[in-house]
mmCIF file as gemmi writes it, N, C-alpha and C atoms, coordinates in Angstrom:
data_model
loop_
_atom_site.group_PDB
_atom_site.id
_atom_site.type_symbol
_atom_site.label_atom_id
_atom_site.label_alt_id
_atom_site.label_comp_id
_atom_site.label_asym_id
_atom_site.label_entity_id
_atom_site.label_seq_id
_atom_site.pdbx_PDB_ins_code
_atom_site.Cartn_x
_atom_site.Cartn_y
_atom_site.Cartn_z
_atom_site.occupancy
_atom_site.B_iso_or_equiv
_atom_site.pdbx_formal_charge
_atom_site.auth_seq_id
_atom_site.auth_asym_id
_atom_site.pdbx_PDB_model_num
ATOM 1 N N . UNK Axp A 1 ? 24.288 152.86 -20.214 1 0 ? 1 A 1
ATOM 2 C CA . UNK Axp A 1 ? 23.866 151.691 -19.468 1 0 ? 1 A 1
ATOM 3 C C . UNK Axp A 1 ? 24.496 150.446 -20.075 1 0 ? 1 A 1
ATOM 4 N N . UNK Axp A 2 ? 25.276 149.687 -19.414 1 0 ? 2 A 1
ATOM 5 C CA . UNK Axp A 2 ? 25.603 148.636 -19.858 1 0 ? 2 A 1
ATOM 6 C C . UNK Axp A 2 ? 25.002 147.312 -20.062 1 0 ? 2 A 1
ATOM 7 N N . UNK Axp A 3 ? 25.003 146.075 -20.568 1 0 ? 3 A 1
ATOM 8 C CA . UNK Axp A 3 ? 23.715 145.297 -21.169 1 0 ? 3 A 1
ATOM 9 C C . UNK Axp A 3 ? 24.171 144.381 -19.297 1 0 ? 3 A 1
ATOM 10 N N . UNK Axp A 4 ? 23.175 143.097 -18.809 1 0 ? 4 A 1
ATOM 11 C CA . UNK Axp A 4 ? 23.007 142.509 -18.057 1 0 ? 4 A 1
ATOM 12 C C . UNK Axp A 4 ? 23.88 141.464 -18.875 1 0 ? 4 A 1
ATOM 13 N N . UNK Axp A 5 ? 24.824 140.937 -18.387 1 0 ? 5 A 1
ATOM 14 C CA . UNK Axp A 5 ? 25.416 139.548 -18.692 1 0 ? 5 A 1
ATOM 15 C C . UNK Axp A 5 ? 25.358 138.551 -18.205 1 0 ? 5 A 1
ATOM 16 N N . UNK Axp A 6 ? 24.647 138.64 -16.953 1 0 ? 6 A 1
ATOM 17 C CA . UNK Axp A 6 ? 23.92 137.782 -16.527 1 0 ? 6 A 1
ATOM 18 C C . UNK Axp A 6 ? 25.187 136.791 -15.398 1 0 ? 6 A 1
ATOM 19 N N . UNK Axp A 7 ? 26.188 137.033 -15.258 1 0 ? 7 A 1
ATOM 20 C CA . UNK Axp A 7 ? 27.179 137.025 -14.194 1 0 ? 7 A 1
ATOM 21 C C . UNK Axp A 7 ? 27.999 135.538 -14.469 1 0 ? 7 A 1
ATOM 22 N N . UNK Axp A 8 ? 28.911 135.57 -13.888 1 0 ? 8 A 1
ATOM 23 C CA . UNK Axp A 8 ? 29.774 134.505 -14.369 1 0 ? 8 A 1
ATOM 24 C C . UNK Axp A 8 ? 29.196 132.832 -14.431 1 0 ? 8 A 1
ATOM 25 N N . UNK Axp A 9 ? 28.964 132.197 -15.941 1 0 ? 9 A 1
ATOM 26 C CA . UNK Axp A 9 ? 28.723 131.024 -16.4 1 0 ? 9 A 1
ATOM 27 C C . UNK Axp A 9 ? 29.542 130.038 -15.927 1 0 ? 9 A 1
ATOM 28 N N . UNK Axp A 10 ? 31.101 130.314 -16.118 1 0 ? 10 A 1
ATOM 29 C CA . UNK Axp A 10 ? 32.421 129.286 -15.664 1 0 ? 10 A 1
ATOM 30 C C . UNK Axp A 10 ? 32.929 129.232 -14.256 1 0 ? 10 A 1
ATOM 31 N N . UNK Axp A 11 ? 32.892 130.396 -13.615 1 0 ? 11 A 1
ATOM 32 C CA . UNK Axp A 11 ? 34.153 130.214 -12.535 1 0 ? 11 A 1
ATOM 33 C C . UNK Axp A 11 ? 34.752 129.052 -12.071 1 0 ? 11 A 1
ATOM 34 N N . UNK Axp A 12 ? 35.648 129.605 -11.799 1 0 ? 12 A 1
ATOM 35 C CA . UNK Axp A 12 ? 36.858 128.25 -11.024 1 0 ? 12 A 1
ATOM 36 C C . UNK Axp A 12 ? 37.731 128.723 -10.646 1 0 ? 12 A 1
ATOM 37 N N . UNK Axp A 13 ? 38.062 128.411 -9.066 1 0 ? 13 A 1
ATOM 38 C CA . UNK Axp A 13 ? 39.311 128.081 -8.537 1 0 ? 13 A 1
ATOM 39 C C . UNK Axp A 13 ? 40.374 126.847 -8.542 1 0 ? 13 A 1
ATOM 40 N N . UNK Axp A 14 ? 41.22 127.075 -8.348 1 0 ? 14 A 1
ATOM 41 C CA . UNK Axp A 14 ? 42.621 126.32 -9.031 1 0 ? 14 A 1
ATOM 42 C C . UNK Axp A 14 ? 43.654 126.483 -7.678 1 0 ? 14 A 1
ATOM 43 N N . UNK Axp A 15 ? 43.206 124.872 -6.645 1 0 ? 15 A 1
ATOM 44 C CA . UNK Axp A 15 ? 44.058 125.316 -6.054 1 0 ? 15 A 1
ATOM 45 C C . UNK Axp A 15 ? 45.814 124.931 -6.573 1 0 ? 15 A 1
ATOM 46 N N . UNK Axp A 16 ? 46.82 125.848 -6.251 1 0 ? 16 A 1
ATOM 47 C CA . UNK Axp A 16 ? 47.983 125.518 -6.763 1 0 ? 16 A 1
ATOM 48 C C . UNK Axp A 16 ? 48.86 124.861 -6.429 1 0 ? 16 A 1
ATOM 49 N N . UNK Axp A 17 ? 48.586 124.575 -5.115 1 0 ? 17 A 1
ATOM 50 C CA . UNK Axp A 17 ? 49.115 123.486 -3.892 1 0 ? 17 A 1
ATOM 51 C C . UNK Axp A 17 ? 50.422 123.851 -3.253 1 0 ? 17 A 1
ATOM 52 N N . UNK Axp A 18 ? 50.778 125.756 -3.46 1 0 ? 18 A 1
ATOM 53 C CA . UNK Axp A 18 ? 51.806 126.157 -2.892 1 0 ? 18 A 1
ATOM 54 C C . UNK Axp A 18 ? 50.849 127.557 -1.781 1 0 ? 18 A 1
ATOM 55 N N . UNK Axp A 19 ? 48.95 126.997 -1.536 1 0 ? 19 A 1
ATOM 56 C CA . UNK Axp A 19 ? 49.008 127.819 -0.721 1 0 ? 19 A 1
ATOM 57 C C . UNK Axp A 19 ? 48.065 129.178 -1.06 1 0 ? 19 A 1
ATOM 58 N N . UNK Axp A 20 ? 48.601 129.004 -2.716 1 0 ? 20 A 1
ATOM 59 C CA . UNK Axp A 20 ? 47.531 130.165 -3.449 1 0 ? 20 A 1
ATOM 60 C C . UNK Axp A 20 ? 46.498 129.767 -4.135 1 0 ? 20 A 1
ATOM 61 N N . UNK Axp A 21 ? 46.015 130.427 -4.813 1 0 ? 21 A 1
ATOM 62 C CA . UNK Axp A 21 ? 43.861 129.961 -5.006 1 0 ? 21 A 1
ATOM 63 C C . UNK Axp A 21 ? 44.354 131.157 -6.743 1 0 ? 21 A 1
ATOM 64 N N . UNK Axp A 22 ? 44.394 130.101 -7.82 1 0 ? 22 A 1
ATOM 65 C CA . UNK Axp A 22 ? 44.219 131.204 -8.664 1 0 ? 22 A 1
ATOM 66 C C . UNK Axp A 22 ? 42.294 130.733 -9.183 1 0 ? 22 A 1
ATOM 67 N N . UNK Axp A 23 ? 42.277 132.218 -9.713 1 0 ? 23 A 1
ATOM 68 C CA . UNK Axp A 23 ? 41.304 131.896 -10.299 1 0 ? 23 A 1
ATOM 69 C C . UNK Axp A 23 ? 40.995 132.442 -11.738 1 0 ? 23 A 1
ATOM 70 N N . UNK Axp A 24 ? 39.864 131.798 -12.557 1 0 ? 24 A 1
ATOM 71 C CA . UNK Axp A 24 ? 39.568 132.118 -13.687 1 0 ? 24 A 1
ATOM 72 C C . UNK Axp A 24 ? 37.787 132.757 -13.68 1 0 ? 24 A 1
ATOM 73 N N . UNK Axp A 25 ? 37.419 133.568 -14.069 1 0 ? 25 A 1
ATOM 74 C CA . UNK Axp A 25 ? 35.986 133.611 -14.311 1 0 ? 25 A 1
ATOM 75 C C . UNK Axp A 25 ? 35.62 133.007 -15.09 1 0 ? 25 A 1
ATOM 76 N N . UNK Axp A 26 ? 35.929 132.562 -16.496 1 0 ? 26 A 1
ATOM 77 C CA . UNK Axp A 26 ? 35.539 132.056 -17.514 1 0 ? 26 A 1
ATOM 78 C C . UNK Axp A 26 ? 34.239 132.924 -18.186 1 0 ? 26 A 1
ATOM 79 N N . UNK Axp A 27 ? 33.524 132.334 -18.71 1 0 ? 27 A 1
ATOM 80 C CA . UNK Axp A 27 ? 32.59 133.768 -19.514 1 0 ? 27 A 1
ATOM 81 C C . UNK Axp A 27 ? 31.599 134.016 -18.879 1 0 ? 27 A 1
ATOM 82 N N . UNK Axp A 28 ? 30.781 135.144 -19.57 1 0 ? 28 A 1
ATOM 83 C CA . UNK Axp A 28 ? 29.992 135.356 -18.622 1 0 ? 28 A 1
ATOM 84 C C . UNK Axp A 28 ? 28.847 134.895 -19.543 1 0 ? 28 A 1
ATOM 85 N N . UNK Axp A 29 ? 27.436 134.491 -18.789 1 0 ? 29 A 1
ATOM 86 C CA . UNK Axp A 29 ? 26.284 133.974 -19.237 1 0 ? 29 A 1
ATOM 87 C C . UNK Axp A 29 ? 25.581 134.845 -20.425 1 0 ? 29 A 1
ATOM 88 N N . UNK Axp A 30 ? 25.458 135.775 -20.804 1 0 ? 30 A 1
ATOM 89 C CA . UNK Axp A 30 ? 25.027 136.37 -21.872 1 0 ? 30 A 1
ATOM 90 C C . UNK Axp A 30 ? 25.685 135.654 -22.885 1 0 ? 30 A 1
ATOM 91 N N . UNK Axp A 31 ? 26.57 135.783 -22.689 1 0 ? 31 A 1
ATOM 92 C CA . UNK Axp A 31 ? 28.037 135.22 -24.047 1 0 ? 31 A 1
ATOM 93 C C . UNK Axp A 31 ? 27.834 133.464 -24.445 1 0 ? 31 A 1
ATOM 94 N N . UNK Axp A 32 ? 27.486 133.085 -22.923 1 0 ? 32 A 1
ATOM 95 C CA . UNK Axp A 32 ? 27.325 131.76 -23.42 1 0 ? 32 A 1
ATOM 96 C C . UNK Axp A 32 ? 25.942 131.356 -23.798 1 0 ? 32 A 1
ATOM 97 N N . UNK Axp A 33 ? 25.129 131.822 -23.37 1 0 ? 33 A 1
ATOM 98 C CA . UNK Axp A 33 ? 23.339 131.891 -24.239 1 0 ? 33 A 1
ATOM 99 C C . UNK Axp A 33 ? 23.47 132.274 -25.626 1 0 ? 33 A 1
ATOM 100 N N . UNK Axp A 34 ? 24.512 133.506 -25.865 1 0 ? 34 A 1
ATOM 101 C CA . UNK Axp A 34 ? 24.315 133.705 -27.61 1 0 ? 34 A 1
ATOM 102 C C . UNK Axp A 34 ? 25.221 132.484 -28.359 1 0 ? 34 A 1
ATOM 103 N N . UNK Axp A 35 ? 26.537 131.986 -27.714 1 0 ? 35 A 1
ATOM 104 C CA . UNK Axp A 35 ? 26.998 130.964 -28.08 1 0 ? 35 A 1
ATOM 105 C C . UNK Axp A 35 ? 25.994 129.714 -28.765 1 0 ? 35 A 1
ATOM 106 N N . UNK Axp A 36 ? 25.515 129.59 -27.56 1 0 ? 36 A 1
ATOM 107 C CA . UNK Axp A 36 ? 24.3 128.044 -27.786 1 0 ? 36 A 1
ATOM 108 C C . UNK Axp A 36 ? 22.747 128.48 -28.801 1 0 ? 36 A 1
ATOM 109 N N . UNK Axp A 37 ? 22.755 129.92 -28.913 1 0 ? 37 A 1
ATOM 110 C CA . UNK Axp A 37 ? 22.242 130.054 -29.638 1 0 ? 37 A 1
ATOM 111 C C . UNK Axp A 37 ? 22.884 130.122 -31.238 1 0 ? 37 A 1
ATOM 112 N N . UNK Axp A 38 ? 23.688 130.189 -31.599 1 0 ? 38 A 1
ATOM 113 C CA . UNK Axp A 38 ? 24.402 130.083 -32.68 1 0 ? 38 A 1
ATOM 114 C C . UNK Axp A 38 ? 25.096 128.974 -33.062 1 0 ? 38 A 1
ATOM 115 N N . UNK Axp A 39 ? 25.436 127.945 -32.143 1 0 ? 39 A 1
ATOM 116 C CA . UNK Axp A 39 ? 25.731 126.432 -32.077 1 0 ? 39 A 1
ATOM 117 C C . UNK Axp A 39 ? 24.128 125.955 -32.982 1 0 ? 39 A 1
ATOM 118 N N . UNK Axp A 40 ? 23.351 126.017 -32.44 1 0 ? 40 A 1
ATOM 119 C CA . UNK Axp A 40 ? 21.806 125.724 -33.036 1 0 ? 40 A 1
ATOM 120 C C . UNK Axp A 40 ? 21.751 126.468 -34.683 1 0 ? 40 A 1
ATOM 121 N N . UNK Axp A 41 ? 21.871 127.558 -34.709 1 0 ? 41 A 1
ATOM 122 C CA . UNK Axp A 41 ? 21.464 128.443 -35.829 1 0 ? 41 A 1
ATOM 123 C C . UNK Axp A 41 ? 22.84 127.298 -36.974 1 0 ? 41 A 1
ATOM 124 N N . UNK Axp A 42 ? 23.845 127.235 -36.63 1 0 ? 42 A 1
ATOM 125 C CA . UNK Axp A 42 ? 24.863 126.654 -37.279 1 0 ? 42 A 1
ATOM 126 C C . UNK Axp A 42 ? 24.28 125.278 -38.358 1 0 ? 42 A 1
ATOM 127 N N . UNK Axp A 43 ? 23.713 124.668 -37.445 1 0 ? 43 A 1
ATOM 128 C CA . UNK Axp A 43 ? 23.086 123.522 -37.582 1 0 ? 43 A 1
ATOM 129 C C . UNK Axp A 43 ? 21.849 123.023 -38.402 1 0 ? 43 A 1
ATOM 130 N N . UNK Axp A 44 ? 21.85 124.563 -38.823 1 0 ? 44 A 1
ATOM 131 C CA . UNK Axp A 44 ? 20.671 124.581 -39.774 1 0 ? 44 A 1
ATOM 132 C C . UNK Axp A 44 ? 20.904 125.051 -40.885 1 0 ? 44 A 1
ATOM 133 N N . UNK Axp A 45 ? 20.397 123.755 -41.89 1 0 ? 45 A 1
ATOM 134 C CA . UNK Axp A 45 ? 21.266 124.268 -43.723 1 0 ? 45 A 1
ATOM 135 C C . UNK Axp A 45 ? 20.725 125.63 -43.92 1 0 ? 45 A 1
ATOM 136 N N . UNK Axp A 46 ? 21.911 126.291 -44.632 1 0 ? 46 A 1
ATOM 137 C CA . UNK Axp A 46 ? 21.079 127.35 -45.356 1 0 ? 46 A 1
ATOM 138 C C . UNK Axp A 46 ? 21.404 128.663 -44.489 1 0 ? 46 A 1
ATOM 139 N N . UNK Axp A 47 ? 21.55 128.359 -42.989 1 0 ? 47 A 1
ATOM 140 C CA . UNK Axp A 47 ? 22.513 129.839 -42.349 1 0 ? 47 A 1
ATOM 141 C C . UNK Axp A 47 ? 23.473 130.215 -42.717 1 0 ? 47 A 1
ATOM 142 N N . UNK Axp A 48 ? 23.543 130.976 -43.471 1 0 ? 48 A 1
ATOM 143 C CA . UNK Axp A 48 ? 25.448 131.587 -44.07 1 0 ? 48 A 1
ATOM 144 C C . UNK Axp A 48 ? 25.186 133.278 -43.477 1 0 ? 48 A 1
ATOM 145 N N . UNK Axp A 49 ? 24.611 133.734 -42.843 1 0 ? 49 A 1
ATOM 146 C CA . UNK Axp A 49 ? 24.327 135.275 -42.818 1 0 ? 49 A 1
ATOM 147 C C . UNK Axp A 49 ? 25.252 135.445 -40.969 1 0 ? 49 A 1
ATOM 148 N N . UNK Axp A 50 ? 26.349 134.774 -41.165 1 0 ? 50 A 1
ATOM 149 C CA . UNK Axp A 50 ? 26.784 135.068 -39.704 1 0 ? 50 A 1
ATOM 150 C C . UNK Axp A 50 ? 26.973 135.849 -39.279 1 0 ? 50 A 1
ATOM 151 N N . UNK Axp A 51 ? 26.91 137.769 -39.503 1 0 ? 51 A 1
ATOM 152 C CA . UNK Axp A 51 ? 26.486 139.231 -39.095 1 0 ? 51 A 1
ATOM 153 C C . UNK Axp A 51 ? 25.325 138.64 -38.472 1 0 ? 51 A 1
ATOM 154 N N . UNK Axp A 52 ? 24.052 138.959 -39.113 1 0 ? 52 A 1
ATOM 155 C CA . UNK Axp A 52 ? 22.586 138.853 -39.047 1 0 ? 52 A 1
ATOM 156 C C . UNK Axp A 52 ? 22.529 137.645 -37.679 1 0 ? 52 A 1
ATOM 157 N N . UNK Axp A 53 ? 22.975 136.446 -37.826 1 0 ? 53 A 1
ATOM 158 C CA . UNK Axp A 53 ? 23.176 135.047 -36.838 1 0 ? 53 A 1
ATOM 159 C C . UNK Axp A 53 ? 23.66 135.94 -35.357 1 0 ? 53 A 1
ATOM 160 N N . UNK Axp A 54 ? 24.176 136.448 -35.594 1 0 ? 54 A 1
ATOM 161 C CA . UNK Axp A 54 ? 25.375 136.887 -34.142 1 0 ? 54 A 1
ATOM 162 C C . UNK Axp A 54 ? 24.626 137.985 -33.59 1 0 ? 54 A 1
ATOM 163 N N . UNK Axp A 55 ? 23.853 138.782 -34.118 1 0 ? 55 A 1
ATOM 164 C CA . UNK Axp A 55 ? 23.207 140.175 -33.461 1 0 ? 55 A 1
ATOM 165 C C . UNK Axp A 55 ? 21.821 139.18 -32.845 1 0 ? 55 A 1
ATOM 166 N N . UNK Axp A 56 ? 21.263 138.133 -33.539 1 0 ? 56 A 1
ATOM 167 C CA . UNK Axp A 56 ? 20.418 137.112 -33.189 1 0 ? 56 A 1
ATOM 168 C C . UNK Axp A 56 ? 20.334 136.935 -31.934 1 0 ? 56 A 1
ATOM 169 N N . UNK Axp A 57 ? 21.43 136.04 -32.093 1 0 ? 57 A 1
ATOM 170 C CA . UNK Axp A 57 ? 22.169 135.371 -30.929 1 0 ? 57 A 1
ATOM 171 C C . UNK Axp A 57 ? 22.54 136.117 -30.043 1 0 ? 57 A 1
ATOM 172 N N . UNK Axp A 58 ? 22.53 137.956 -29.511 1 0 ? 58 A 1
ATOM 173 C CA . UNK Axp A 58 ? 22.782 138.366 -28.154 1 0 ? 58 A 1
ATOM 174 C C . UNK Axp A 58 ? 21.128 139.103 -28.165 1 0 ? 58 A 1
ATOM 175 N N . UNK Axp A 59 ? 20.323 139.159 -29.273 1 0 ? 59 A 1
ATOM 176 C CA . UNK Axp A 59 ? 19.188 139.493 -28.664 1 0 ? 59 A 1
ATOM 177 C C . UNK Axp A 59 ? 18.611 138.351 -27.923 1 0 ? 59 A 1
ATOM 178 N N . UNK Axp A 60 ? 18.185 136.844 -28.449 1 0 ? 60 A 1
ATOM 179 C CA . UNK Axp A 60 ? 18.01 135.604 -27.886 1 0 ? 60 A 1
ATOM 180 C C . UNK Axp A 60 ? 18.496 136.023 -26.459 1 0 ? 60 A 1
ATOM 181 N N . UNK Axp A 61 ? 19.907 135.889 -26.53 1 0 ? 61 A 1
ATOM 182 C CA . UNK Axp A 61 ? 20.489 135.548 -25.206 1 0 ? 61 A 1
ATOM 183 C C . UNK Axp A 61 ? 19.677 137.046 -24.156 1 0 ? 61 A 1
ATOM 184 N N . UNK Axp A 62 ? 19.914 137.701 -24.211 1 0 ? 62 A 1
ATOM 185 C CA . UNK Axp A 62 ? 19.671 139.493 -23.964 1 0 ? 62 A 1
ATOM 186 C C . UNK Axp A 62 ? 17.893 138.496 -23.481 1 0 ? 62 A 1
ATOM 187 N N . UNK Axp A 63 ? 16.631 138.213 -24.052 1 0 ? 63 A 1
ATOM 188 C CA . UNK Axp A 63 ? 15.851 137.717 -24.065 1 0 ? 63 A 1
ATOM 189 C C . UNK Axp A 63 ? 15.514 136.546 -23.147 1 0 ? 63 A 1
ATOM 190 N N . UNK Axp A 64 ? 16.677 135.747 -22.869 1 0 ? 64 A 1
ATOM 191 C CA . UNK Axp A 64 ? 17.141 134.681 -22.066 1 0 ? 64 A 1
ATOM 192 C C . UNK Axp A 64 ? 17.256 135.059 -20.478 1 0 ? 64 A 1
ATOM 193 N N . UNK Axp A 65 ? 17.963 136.031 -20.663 1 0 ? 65 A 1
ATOM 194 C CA . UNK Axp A 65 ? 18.459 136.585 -19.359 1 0 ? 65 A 1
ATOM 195 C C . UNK Axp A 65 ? 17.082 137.648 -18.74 1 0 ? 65 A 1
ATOM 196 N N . UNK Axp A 66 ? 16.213 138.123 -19.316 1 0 ? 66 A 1
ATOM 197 C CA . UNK Axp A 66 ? 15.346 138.986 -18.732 1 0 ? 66 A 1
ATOM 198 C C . UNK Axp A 66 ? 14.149 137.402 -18.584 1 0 ? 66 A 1
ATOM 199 N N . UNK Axp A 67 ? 13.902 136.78 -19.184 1 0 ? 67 A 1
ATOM 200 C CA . UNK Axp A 67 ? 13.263 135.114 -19.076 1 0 ? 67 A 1
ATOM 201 C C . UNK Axp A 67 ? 13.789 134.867 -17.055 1 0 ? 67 A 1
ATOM 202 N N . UNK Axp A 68 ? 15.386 134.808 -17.003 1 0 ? 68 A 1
ATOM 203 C CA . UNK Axp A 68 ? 15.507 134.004 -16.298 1 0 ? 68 A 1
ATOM 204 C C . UNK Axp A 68 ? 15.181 135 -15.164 1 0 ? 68 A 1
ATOM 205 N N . UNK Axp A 69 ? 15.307 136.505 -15.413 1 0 ? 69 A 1
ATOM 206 C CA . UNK Axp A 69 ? 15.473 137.399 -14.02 1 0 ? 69 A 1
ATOM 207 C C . UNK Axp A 69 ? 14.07 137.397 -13.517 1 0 ? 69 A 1
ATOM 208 N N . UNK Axp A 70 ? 12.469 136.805 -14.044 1 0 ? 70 A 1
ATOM 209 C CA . UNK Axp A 70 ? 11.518 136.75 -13.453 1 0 ? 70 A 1
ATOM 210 C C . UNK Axp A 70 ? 11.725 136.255 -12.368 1 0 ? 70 A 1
C-alpha cells in the first residue's frame, strides 16, 4: 500500500506562447507538510537529531493529511 500524499501542492502550467501548455507538478502535499514541519523543528535550539526530525516530519505530515481527509 502506498502512503496518501495528499495530491499535488504546486502545479502549474506554462503557457509557451508557441501553442503548447508545459507543465510542472511541483511536489506533492505530504512532502510539503513534512517540509514545514522541519522548517519549525529547525528553529528550535538544540535540534541536531535530523534522522529522528525527518521520520517526525512525515509522521506529522502522514497525521496532517488524515486531519485534512475528515
Amino acid at each position: 500500500m502506498s502512503k496518501n500524499d495528499g495530491g499535488l501542492a504546486f502545479p502549474i502550467a506554462i503557457d509557451m506562447g508557441n501553442g503548447t501548455i508545459a507543465t510542472h507538478h511541483g511536489m506533492d502535499l505530504r512532502d510539503y507538510f513534512a517540509a514545514k514541519f522541519m522548517a519549525g523543528r529547525a528553529a528550535v535550539p538544540g535540534s541536531v537529531d535530523h534522522e529522528l526530525d525527518a521520520k517526525e516530519a512525515y509522521k506529522a505530515a502522514d497525521a496532517m493529511l488524515l486531519e485534512r481527509a475528515k
